[in-house]
N, C-alpha and C positions, 0 to 999 in steps of 0.2 A: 634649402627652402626656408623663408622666413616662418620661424614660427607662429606668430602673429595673425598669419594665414590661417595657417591649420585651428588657434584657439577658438573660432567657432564653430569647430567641429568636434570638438570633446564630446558631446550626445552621440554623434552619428558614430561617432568606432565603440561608446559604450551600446550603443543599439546594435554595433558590428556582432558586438560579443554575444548580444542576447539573441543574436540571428544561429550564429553559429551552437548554443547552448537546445533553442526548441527546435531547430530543424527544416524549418519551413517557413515563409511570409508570415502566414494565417495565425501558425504558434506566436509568433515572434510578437505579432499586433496584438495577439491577447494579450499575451504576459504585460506588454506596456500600457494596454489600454489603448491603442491608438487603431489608426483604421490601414489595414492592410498597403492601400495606395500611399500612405505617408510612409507606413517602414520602406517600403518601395524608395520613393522617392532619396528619402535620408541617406538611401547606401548608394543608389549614382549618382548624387551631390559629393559624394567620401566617395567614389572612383574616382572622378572629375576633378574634384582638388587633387589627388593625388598621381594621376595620371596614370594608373593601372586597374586591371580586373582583380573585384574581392572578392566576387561573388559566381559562381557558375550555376547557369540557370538553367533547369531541364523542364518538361512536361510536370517529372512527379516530385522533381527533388531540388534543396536547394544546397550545393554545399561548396566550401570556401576554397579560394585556390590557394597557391601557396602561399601567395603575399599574404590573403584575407589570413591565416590561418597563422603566421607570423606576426599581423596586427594584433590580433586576439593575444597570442601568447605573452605578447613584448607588455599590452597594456593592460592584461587582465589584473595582474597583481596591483599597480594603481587603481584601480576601481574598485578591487576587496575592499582596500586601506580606506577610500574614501567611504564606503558601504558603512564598514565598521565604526569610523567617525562619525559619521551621522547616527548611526547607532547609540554608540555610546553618549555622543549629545542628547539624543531623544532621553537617553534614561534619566539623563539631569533635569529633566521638565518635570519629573515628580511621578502623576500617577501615571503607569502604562498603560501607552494603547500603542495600536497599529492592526494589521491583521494578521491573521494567521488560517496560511492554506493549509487544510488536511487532505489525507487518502486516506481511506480505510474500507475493507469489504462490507458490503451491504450488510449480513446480518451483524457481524461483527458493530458494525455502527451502533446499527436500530436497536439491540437489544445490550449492549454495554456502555457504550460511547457516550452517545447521545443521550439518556436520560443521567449519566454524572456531572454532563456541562452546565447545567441549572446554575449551580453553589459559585461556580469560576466566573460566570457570566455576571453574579451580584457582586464579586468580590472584586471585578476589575470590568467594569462595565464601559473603559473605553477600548476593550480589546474587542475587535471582532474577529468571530470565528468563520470561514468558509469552509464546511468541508464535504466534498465529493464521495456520496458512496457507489464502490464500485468494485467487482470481484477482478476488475485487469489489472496488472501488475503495473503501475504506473511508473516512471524513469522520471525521478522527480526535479533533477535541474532541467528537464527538458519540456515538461510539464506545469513547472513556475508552482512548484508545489515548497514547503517548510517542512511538512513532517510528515511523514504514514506510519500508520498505527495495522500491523499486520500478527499473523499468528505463522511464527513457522521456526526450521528450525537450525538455520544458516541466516549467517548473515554478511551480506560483501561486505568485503576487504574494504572498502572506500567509505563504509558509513561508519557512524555513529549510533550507538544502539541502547538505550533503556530498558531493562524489563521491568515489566509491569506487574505478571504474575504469569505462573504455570497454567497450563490447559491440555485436554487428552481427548484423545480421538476416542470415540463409544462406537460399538457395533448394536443394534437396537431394531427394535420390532415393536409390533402393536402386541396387546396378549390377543386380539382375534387372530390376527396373519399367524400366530402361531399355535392356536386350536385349531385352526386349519388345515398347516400345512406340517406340522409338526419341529421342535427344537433340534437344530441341529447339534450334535455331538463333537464333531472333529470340523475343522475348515473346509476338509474337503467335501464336505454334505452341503458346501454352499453353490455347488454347480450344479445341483436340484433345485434351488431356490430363485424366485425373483429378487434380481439385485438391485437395487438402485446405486445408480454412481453417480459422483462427483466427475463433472465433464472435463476430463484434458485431451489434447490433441495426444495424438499416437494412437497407437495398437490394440490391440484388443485390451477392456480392465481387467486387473490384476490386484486381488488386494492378500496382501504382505505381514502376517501375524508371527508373533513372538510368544512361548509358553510362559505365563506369570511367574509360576516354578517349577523351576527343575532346571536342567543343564544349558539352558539357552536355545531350544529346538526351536527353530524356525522352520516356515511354510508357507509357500506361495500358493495363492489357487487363481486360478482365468474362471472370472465372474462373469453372467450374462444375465440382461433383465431389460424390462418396457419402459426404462426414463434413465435419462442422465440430464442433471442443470449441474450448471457452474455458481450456486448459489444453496446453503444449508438449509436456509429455511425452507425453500422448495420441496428440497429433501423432506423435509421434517411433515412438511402437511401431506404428503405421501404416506408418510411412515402411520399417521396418524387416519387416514383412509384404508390401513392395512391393506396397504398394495405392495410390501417386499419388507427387505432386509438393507440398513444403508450405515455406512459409517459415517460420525456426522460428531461435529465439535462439542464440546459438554457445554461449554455456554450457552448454546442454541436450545438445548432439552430439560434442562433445570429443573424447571417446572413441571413439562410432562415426566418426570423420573419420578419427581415428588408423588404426583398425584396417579402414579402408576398407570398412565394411560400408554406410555413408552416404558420397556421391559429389557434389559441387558441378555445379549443376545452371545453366546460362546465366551462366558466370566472368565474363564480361565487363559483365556488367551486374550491377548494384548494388540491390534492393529496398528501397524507401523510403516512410515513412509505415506501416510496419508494426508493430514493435518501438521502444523506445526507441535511442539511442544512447550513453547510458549510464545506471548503477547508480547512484542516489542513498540516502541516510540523507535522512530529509525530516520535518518536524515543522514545527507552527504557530511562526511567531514568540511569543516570550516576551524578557521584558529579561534573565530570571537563566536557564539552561539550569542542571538540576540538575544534581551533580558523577556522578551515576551513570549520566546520558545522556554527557556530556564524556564518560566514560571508555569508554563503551560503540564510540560513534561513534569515537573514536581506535584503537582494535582493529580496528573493523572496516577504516577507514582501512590503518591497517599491515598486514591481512590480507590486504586485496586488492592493497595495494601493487604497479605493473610487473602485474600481471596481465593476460595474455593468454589467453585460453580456447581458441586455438587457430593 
């Protein structure tokens, strides 16, 4: 095939990749900004010059056939290179800008995140920041996302990972829910009590303590209660209407710990497998990290610097 052919098609197999990368048209057209019937369009114009199927197309799903999926692998590495040159061009223009996609969980954002970007925003005001809060675990080349900012305490094999600073899962009450209802002693006094959990799919909750000290005595107890969100601070205005007992990130209570309207609830023992144990900056490996993640990730780095939440 003459090449010459194919050189106006270099967008349409890099759009091939960004098809195969979100999963779907819809994804595909956001990440580029374009309108769903163009990505359309661009990938059976690139059958057509090529005279095979790249694309298999269902009701729910969209994914690549062999060839498409051969395209993708032969010319991915040329489009990193090209990514990264342009990259490193932009950096030669002087001040940095660009954008930059975040993920981060809601409360996690609203009450860490977001009030430290003030200072980054004056100090490189042609970077923009987008960032999404949201407790779903986003797949972030899939998603057209740069960085997530999460708490936990694995991290895949395939990123790249920052910490930012340590964080601990709190077991905590109002001091009324527990004139109430009374302090419990051992963990397993908490199958008497209203639980509040953190919402995950599976089986009945289950929450999982460690003795502070002594020989490493662990204990499991099946918790029951009238609320579970998949979101802390939910939790937290619960805790604070003395309706149970919830484990909930130290970030999130800070304040109420301070002014003791929230109360450490079984000190002696330590809940695990709940929360992460710390705050990562996390991104897919890449060989070049652009200069406006670097800079990013280094802020937040010194931001959270010594940080103790409580």
């Amino acid at each position: 095939m003459d090449i010459r052919k194919i050189e106006p098609l270099w967008s349409h197999i890099y759009w091939l990749g960004i098809l195969d990368d979100a999963g779907s048209y819809t994804a595909a057209a956001q990440r580029l900004g374009v309108s769903k019937a163009a990505m359309s369009q661009r990938i059976q114009e690139l059958e057509k010059a090529l005279g095979i199927m790249l694309v298999q197309r269902t009701t729910r799903s969209v994914r690549l056939t062999e060839a498409g999926q051969a395209m993708v692998a032969l010319t991915r590495p040329a489009f990193a290179e090209i990514e990264t040159g342009c990259e490193k061009i932009r950096e030669l223009a002087g001040q940095p800008k660009g954008v930059i996609r975040v993920t981060a969980p809601v409360a996690l954002a609203r009450q860490q995140i977001v009030p430290r970007l003030a200072d980054f925003m004056r100090v490189y005001p042609e970077i923009k920041i987008e960032i999404e809060l949201s407790d779903h675990i986003s797949t972030l080349a899939q998603e057209g996302f740069d960085l997530a900012i999460r708490h936990t305490s694995a991290v895949p094999e395939t990123y790249v990972a920052w910490v930012l600073c340590q964080t601990q899962t709190l077991l905590l009450a109002s001091p009324e829910y527990i004139q109430s209802h009374g302090m419990p002693a051992h963990p397993s006094d908490l199958m008497k009590h209203n639980c509040l959990t953190y919402l995950r799919s599976g089986s009945r909750p289950t929450w999982h303590f460690e003795r502070r000290k002594g020989a490493g005595e662990r204990v499991s107890v099946p918790v029951n209660g009238s609320f579970s969100a998949n979101n802390s601070e939910t939790l937290r205005e619960l805790l604070l209407a003395h309706q149970g007992i919830a484990a909930i990130p130290d970030f999130s209570v800070a304040a109420e710990l301070k002014k003791g309207s929230l109360v450490p609830v079984l000190s002696h023992w330590k809940p695990v497998s709940v929360f992460g144990e710390s705050i990562f900056a996390l991104r897919p490996y890449s060989p070049h990290v652009p200069n406006i993640i670097r800079l990013f990730v280094s802020y937040l780095k010194a931001a959270f610097e010594n940080e103790n939440f409580i």
